[in-house]
Rosetta silent file (secondary structure, phi, psi, omega in degrees, C-alpha in Angstrom):
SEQUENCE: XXXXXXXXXXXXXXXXXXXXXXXXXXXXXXXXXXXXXXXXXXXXXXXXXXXXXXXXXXXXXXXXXXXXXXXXXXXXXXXXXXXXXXXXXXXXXXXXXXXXXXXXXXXXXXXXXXXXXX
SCORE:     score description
SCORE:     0.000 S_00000001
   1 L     0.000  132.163 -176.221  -67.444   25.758 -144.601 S_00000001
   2 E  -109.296  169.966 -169.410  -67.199   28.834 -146.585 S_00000001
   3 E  -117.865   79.076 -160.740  -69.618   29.936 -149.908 S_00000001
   4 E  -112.546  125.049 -156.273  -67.750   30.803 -153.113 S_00000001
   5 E   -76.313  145.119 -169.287  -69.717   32.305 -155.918 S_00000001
   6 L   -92.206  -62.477 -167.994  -67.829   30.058 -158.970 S_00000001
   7 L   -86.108   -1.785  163.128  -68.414   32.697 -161.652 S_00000001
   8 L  -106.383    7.769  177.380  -67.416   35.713 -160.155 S_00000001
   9 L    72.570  -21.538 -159.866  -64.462   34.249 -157.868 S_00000001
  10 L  -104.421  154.068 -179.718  -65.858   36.262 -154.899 S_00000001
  11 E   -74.236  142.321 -159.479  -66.804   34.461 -151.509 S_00000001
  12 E   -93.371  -49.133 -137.868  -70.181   34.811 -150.371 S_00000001
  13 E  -155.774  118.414  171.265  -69.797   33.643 -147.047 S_00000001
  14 L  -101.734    7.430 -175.382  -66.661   32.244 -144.716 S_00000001
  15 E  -149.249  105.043  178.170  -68.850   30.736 -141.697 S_00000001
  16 E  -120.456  134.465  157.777  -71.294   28.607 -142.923 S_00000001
  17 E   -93.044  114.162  166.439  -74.634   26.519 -140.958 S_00000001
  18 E   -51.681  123.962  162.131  -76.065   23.800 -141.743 S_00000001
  19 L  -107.513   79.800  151.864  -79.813   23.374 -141.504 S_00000001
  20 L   -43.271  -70.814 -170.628  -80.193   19.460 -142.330 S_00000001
  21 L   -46.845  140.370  159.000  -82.886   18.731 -139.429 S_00000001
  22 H   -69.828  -43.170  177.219  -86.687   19.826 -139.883 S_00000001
  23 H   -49.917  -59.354 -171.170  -86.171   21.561 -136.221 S_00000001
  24 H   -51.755  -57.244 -177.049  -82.862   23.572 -137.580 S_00000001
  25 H   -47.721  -66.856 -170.987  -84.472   24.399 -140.810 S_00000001
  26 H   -39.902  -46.886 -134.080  -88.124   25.622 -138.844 S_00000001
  27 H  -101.908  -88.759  174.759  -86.033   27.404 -136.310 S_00000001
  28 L   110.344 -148.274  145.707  -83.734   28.840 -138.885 S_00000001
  29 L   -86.671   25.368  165.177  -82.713   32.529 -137.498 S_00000001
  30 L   -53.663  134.093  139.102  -85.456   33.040 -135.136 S_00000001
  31 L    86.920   14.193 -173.843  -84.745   34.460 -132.280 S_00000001
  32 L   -96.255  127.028  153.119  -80.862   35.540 -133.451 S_00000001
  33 L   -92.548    8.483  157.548  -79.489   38.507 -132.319 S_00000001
  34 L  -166.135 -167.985 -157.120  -77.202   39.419 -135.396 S_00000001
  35 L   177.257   86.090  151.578  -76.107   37.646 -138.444 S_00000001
  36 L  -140.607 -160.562 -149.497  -72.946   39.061 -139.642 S_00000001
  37 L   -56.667  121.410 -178.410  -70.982   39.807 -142.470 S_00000001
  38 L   140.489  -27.389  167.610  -69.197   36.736 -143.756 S_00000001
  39 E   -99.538 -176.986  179.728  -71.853   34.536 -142.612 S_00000001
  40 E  -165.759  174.131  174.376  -74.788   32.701 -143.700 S_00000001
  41 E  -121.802  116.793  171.230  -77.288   29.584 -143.067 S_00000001
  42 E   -92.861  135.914 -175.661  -77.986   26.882 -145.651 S_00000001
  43 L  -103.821   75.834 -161.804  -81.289   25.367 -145.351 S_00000001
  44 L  -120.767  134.527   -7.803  -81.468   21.733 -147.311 S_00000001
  45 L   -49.615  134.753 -176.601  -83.903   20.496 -148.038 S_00000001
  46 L   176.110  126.136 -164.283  -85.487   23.468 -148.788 S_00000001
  47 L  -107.393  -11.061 -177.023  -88.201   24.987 -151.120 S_00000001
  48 L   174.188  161.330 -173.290  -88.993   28.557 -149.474 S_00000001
  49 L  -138.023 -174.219  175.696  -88.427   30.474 -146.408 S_00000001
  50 E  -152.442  169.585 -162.299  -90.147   33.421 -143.921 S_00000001
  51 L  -120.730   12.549 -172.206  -88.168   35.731 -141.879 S_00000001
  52 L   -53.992  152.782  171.525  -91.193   35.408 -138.856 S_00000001
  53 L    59.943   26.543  166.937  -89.649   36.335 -135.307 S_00000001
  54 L   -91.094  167.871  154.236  -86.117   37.368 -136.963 S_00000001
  55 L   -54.029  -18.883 -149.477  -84.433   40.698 -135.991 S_00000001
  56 L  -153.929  178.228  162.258  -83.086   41.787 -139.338 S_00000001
  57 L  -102.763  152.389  163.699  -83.520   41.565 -143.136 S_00000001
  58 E  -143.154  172.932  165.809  -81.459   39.384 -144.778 S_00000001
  59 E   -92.623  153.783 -172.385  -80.621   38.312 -148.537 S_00000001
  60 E  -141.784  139.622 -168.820  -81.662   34.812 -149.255 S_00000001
  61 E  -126.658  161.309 -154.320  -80.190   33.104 -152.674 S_00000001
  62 E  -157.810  110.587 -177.383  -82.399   29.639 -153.855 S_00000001
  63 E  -112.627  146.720  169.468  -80.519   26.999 -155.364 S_00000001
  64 L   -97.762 -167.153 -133.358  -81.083   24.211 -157.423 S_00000001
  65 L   -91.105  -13.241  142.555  -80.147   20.603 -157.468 S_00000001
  66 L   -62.593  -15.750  160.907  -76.763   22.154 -159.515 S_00000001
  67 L   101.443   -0.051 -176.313  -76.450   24.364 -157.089 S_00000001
  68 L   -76.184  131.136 -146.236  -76.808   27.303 -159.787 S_00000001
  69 E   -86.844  143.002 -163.478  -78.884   30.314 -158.159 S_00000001
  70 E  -131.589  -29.428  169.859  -82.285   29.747 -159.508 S_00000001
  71 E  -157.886  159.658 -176.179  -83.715   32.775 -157.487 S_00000001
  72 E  -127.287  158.225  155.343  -82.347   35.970 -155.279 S_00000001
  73 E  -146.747  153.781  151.606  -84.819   38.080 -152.878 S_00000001
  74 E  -156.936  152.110  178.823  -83.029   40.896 -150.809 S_00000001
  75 E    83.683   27.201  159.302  -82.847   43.091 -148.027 S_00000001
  76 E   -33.615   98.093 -142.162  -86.178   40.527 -146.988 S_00000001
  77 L   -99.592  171.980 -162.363  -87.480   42.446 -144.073 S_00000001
  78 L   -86.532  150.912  159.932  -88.432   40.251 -140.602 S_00000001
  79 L    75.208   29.395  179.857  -91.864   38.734 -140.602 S_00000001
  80 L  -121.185 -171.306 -162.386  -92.739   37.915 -144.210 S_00000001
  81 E  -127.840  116.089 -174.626  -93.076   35.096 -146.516 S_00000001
  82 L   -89.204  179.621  177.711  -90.424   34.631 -149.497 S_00000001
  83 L   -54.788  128.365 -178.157  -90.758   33.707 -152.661 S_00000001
  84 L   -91.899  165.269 -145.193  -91.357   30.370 -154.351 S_00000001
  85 L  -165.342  131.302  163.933  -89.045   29.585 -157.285 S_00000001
  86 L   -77.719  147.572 -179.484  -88.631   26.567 -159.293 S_00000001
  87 L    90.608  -32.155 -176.175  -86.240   23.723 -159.044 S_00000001
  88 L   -27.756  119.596  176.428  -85.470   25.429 -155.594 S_00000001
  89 L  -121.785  -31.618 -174.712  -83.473   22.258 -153.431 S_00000001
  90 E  -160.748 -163.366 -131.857  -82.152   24.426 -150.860 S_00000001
  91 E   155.459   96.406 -171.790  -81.716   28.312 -149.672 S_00000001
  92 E   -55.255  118.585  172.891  -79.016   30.254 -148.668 S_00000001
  93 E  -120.862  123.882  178.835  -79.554   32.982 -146.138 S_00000001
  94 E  -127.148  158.971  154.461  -76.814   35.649 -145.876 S_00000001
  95 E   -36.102  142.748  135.029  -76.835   39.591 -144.717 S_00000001
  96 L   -17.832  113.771  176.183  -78.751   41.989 -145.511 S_00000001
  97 L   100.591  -26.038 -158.617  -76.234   43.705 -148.638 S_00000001
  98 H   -76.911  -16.942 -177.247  -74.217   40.788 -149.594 S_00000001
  99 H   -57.217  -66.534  154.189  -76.030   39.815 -152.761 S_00000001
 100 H   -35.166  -34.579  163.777  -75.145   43.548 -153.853 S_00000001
 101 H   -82.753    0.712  179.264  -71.819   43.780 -152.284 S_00000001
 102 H  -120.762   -1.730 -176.547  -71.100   40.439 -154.109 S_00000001
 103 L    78.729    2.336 -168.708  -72.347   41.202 -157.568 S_00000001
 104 L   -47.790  154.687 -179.736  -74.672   37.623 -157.103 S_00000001
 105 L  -135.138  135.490  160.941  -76.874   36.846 -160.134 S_00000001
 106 L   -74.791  141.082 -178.251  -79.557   34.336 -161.018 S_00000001
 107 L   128.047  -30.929  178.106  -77.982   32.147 -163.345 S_00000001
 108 L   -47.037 -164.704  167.152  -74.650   31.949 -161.326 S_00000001
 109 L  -158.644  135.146  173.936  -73.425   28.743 -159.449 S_00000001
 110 E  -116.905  171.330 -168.420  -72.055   28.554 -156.268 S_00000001
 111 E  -143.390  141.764  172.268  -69.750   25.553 -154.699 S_00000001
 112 E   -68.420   91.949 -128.347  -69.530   24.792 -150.932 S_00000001
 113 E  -129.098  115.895 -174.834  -65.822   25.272 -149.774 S_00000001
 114 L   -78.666 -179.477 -156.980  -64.571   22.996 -146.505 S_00000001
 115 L   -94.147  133.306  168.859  -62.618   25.474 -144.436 S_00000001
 116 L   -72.250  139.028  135.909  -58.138   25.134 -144.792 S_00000001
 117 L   -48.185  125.155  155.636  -57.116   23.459 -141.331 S_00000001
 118 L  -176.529    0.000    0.000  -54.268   25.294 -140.335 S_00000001
């Protein structure tokens, strides 16, 4: 599953994980030894995140039940606690840079892309 920002055309993300489960969601990217570019983790259900026992910073985008970015934090350093936001249904985690290397905004909308078979 890829990550396509709808009003700016550009792809967030082309290898995307699901975090459904309350274990996948807790466990998140603990304990990962990179996270790079082109990928990301979605975590739904999901109202807020922490970066305890990751490796890295990452940007994390917080969507609502339109899927329209309702909050950004970035470059989120390992071992903190992010931000709550309202409306927040789920939470995006990508590198470190990509919100900024993608132009992301709150207010945007992004749509969930299956993969081409081919």
């Amino acid at each position: 599953m890829a990550i396509l920002n709808l009003d700016t055309g550009r792809m967030l993300a082309w290898e995307v994980r699901e975090a459904r489960s309350f274990g996948k969601r807790l466990k998140g990217l603990m304990f990962t030894s990179s996270f790079p570019p082109g990928c990301a983790l979605h975590l739904t259900p999901c109202h807020s995140i922490h970066t305890f026992f990751m490796k890295f910073p990452i940007d994390a985008i917080y969507l609502d039940v339109n899927r329209e970015i309702v909050g950004i934090e970035q470059r989120l350093p390992p071992g903190v606690v992010g931000k709550r936001f309202k409306h927040v249904v789920s939470v995006v985690e990508l590198p470190a840079g990509t919100v900024e290397q993608t132009g992301t905004k709150v207010g945007q909308a992004v749509s969930f892309q299956e993969k081409e078979v081919g």
